[in-house]
C-alpha positions in Angstrom: -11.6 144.3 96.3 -13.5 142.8 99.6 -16.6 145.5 98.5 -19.4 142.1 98.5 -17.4 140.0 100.7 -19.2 137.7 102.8 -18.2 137.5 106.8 -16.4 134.7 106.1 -13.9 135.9 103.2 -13.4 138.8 106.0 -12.3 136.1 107.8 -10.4 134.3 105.8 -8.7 137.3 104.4 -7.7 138.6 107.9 -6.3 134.9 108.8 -4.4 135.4 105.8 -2.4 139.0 106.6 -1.9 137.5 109.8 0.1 135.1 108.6 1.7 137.4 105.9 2.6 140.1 108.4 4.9 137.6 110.4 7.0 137.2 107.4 7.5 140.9 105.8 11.4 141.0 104.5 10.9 144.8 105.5 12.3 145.4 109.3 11.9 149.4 109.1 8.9 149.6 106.4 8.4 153.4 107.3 11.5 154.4 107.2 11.0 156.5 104.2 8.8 158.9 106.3 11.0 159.4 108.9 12.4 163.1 109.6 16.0 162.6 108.2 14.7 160.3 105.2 15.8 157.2 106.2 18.4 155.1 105.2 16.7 154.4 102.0 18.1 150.5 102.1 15.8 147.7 101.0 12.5 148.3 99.9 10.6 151.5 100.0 6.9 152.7 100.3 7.3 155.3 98.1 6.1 155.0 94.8 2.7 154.1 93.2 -0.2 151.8 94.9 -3.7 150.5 93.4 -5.8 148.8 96.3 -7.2 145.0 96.0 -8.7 144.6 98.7 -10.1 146.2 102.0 -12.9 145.9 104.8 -12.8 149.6 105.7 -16.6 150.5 105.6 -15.5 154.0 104.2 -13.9 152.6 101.0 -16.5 149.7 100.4 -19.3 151.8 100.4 -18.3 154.1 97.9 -19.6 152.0 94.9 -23.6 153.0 95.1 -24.8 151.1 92.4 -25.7 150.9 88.7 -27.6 154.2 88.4 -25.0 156.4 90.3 -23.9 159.9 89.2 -20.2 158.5 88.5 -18.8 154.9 88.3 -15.8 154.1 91.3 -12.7 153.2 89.1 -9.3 152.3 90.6 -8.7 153.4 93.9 -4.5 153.9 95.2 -2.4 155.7 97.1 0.9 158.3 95.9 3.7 157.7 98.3 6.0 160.5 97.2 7.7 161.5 100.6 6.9 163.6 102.8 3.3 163.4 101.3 0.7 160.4 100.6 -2.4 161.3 98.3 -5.2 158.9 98.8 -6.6 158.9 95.2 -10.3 157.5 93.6 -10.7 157.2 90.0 -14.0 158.1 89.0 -15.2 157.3 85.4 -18.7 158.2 83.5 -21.7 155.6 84.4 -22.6 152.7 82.3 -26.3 154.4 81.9 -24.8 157.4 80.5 -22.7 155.3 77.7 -24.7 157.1 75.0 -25.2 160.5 76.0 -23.4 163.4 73.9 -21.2 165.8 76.1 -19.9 163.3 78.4 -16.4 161.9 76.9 -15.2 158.8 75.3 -14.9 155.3 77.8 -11.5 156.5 78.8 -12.5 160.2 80.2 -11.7 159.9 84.3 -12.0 162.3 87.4 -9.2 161.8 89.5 -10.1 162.7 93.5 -7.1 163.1 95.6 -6.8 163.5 99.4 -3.6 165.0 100.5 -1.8 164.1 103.5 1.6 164.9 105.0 2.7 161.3 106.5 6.1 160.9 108.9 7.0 157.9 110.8 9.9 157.6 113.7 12.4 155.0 114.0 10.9 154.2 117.5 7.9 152.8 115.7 9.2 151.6 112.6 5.8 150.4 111.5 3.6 153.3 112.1 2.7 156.2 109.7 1.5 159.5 111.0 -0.9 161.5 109.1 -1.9 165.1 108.6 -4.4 166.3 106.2 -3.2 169.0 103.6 -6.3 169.7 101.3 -7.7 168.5 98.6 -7.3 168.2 94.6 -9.5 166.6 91.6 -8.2 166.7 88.1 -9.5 165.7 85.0 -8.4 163.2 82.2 -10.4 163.8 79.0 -9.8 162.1 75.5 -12.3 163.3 72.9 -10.7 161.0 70.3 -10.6 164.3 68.5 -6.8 165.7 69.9 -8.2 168.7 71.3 -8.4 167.9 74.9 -5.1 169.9 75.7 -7.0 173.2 74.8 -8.2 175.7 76.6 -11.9 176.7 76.0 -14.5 178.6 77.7 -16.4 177.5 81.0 -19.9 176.8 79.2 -18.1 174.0 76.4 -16.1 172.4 79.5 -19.7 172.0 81.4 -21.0 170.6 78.6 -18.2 167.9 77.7 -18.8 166.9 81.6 -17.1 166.8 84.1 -13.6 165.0 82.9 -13.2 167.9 80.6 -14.1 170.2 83.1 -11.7 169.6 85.8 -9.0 168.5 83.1 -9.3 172.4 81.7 -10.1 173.7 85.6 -8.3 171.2 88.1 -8.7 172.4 91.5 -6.2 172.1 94.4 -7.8 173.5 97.6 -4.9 173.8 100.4 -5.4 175.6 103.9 -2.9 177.4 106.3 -3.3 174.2 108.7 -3.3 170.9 108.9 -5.4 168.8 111.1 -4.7 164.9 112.5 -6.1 162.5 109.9 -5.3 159.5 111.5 -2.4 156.5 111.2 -1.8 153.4 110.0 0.8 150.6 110.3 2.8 149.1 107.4 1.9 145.2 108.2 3.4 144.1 105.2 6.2 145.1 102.7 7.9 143.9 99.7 8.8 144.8 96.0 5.2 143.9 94.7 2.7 143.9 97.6 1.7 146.2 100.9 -0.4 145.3 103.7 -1.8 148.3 106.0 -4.3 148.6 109.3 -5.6 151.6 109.9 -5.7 152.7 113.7 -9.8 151.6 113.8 -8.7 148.2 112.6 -9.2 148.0 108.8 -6.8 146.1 106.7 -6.0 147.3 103.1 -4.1 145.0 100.7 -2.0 147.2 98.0 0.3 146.5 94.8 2.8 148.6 93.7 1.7 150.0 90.5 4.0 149.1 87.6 1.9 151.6 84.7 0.6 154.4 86.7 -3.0 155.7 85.9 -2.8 158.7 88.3 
């Protein structure tokens, strides 16, 4: 996903978009953003995206090594006009494999960054973005079929933290919203999405045909 890539598979990979963005099939890529909804002809953003590949420094770093309290998962993006949610999948360390409390392989924190996203016809390209708040839910499987019920706050600290936010998921919203930046749909068809963020990082994206999130 471009987390150890060397200089020159930067390199490479940005020759690569540049020569992929001068052939996206999509003339009005953000058009599903825009204030009256678009057209909705030819293909759409909306849907489901898990990330390949990146050079943003905020998303590569995120991985901090072996002994780390949580171990980085899949990483997307919801496109469900008029809102995008930036998601990380979080899943329980390899060093904590054998501890009790802490789920089976499949348990998963889901962290998701809410955004309201509009675009304009003028710049067909361009995505706008305004930061809504905040939500992290929990997928637990205990292997046993009781992860659908609800139990006190002391068992759900103690099955970790995938139980816990799966019994106590939290959606923190405020009364505002607050510029969170833009990017610029470089890329679009059926299958693949190429982005660049307004400091100049380039995110390759598939659309997601089983959703995890």
């Amino acid at each position: 996903r471009g987390f150890s890539a060397s200089k020159k598979d930067r390199d490479e990979a940005r020759r690569i978009i540049d020569q992929l963005s001068k052939l996206s099939p999509s003339v009005e890529p953000a058009s599903s953003y825009y204030e009256n909804g678009g057209t909705n002809e030819g293909v759409t953003v909306a849907g489901q995206w898990t990330l390949i590949y990146t050079d943003a420094p905020d998303i590569t770093t995120l991985d901090a090594g072996p002994f780390s309290a949580a171990k980085l998962g899949r990483i997307g993006q919801d496109c469900n006009p008029p809102y995008i949610k930036n998601v990380i999948e979080w899943r329980k360390p390899d060093w904590a494999a054998s501890l009790p409390f802490s789920g089976s392989e499949s348990s998963k924190v889901l962290q998701k960054v809410c955004c309201e996203a509009s675009a304009s016809p003028d710049k067909p390209q361009s995505v706008d973005l305004k930061l809504l708040g905040l939500e992290i839910q929990g997928a637990y499987d205990d292997e046993g079929g009781e992860s659908n019920d609800r139990r006190g706050l002391g068992e759900s600290l103690l099955n970790g933290p995938a139980f816990f936010f799966n019994e106590n998921p939290i959606n923190l919203r405020g009364p505002l919203t607050a510029p969170f930046g833009k990017f610029d749909i470089l890329y679009l068809d059926s299958d693949m999405r190429i982005t660049k963020t307004y400091q100049g990082y380039f995110a390759v994206n598939v659309r997601e045909g089983n959703p995890w999130f």
